[in-house]
C-alpha positions as CSV (number, residue, x, y, z in Angstrom):
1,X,-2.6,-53.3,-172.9
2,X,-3.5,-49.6,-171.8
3,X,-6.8,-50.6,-170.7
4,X,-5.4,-53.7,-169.1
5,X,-2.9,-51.9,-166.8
6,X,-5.8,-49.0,-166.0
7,X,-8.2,-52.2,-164.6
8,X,-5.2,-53.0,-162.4
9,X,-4.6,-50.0,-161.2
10,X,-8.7,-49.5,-160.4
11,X,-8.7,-53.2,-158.9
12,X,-5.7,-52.4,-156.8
13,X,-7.2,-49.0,-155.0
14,X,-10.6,-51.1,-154.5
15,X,-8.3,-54.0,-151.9
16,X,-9.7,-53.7,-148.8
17,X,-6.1,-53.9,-147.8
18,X,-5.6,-50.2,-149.1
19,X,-9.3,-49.1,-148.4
20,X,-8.4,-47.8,-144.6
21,X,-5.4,-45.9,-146.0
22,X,-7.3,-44.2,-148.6
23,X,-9.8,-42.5,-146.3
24,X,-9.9,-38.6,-145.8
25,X,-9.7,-39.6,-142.2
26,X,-7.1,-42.2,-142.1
27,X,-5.0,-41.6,-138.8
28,X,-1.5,-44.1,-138.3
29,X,-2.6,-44.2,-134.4
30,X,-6.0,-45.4,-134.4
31,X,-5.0,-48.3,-136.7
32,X,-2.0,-49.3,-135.1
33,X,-4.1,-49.3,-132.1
34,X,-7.0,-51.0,-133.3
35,X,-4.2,-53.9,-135.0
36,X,-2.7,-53.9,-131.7
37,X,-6.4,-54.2,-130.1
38,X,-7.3,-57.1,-131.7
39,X,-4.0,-59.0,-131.6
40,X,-4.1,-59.1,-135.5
41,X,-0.8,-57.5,-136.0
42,X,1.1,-60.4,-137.5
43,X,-1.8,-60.9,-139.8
44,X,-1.8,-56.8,-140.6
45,X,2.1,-56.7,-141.2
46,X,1.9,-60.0,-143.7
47,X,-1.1,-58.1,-145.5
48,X,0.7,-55.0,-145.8
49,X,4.2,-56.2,-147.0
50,X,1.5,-57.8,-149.4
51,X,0.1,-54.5,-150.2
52,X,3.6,-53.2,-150.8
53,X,4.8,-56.0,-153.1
54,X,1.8,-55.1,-155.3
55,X,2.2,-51.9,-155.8
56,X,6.2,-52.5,-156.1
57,X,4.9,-54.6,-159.0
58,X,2.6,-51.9,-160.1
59,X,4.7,-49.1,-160.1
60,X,7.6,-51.6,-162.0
61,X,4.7,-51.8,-164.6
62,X,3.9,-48.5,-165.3
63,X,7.3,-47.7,-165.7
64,X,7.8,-50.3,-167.8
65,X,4.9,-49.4,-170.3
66,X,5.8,-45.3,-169.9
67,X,9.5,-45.9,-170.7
68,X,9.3,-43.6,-173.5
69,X,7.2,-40.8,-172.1
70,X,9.6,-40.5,-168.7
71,X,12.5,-40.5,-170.7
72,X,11.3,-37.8,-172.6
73,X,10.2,-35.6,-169.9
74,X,14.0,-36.1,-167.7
75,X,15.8,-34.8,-171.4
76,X,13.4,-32.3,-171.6
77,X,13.8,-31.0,-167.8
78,X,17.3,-31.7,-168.6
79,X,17.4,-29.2,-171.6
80,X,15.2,-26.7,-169.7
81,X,18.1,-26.4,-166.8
82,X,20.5,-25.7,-169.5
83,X,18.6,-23.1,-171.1
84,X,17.9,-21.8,-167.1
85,X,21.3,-22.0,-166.7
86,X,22.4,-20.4,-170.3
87,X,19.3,-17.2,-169.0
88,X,21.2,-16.9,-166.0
89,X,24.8,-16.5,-167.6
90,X,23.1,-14.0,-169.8
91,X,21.1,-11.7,-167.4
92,X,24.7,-11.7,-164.9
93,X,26.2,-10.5,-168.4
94,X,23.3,-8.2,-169.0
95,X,23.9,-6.7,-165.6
96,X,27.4,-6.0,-165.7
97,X,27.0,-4.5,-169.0
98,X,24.6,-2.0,-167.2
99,X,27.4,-1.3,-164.6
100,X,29.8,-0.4,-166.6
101,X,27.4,2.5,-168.5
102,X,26.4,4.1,-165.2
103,X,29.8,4.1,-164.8
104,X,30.6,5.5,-167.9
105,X,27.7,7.6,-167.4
106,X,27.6,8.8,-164.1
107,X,31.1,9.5,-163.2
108,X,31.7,12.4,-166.2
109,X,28.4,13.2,-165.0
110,X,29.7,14.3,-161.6
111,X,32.5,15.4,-163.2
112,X,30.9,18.3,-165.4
113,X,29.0,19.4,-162.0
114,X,31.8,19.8,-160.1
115,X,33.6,21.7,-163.4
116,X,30.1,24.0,-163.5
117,X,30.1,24.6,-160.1
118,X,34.6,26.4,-159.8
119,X,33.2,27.8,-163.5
120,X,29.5,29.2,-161.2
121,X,32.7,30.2,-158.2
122,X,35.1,31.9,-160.9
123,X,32.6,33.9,-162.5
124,X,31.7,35.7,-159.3
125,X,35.2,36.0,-158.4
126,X,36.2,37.6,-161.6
127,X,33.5,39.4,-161.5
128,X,34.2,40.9,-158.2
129,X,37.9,41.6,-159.6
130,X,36.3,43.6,-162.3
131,X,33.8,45.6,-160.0
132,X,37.2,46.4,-157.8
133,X,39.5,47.3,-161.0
134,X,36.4,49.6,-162.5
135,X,36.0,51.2,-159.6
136,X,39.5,52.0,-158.3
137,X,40.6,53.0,-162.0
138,X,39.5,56.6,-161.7
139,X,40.8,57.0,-158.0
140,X,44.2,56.0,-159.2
141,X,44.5,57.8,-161.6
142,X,43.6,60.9,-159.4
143,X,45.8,59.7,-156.9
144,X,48.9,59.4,-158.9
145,X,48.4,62.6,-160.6
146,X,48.0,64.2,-157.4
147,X,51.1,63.0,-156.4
148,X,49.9,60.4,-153.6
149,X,53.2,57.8,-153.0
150,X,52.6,54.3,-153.8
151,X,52.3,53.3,-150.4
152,X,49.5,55.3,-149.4
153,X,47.8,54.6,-153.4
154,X,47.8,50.9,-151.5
155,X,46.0,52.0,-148.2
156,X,43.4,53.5,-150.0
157,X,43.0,50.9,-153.2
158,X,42.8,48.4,-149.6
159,X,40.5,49.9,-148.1
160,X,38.5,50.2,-151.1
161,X,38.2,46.8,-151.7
162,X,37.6,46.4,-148.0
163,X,34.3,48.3,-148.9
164,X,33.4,46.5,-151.9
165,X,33.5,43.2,-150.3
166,X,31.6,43.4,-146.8
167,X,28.1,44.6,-149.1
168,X,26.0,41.6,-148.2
169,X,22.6,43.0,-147.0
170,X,23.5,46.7,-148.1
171,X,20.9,46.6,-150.6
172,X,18.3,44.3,-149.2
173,X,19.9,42.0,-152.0
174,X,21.5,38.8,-151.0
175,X,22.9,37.8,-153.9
176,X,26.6,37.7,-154.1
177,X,27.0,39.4,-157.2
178,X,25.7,42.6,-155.9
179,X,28.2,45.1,-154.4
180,X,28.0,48.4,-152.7
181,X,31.5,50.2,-153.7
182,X,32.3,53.5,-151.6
183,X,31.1,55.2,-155.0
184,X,27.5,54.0,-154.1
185,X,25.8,50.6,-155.4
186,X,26.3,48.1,-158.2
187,X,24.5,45.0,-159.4
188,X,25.2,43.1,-161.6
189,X,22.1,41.4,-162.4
């Protein structure tokens, strides 16, 4: 029966009826024009409405005898869109998943810099505190003995820290933890 349907087939693209619109070449113009041409056009349209019952017939037949084979194929490009579809639930899981670690991630992240960076500011201001404490506790302690008031212990401890805090550049060093007290230079590092 195979064989039978394939001889068809052949026999069918071998009609001289379908032999002009199987040509590389074939242009819709040129034959209406030639059909209109030769006055043959009632002649044309009953050979093509021929044409197109045969192959009406044709294709019937080959549906017919690959019943099996087509219906297999639409449940199988049926099952691929629900695996497609089943993939595409999956990766819009996968990627929300993947949000919500960067933002787990990402946000302490930015919180430990901003924590390191006040730690980075305190340490230099407590270490300027300390520079000022060491080197006004000797002066106060002279001061008081001496008998300075309170008032004027203040001017001085001011201006003293006045002095330990306008430094940058004193040394040629522009790092902030270096400081030039009136009792000559100190670095840190």
């Amino acid at each position: 029966m195979e064989d039978g349907k394939e001889v068809s087939t052949n026999s069918l693209l071998k009609d001289e009826c379908y032999s002009d619109f199987l040509d590389e070449d074939f242009d819709v113009k040129t034959y209406t024009a030639q059909a209109i041409h030769h006055a043959v056009i009632a002649e044309q349209l009953a050979k093509l409405a021929q044409g197109i019952s045969q192959l009406d017939k044709e294709l019937h037949s080959q549906v017919v005898a690959r019943h099996e084979d087509l219906l297999a194929q639409a449940t199988g490009i049926e099952s691929l869109e629900g695996v497609l579809q089943m993939m595409q639930t999956r990766i819009s899981a996968l990627q929300a998943a993947v949000e919500r670690m960067r933002t787990k991630i990402v946000d302490p992240y930015n919180k430990i810099v901003g924590r390191i960076t006040q730690l980075a500011r305190l340490q230099v201001s407590l270490n300027i505190i300390y520079l000022i404490a060491l080197a006004s506790t000797p002066h106060l302690q002279t001061w008081l003995q001496g008998g300075v008031p309170v008032t004027r212990v203040w001017a001085k401890e001011h201006s003293l820290q006045k002095g330990l805090l306008h430094h940058k550049g004193s040394l040629g060093c522009e790092d902030p933890l270096c400081l030039v007290p009136p009792l000559g230079p100190v670095c840190l590092r």
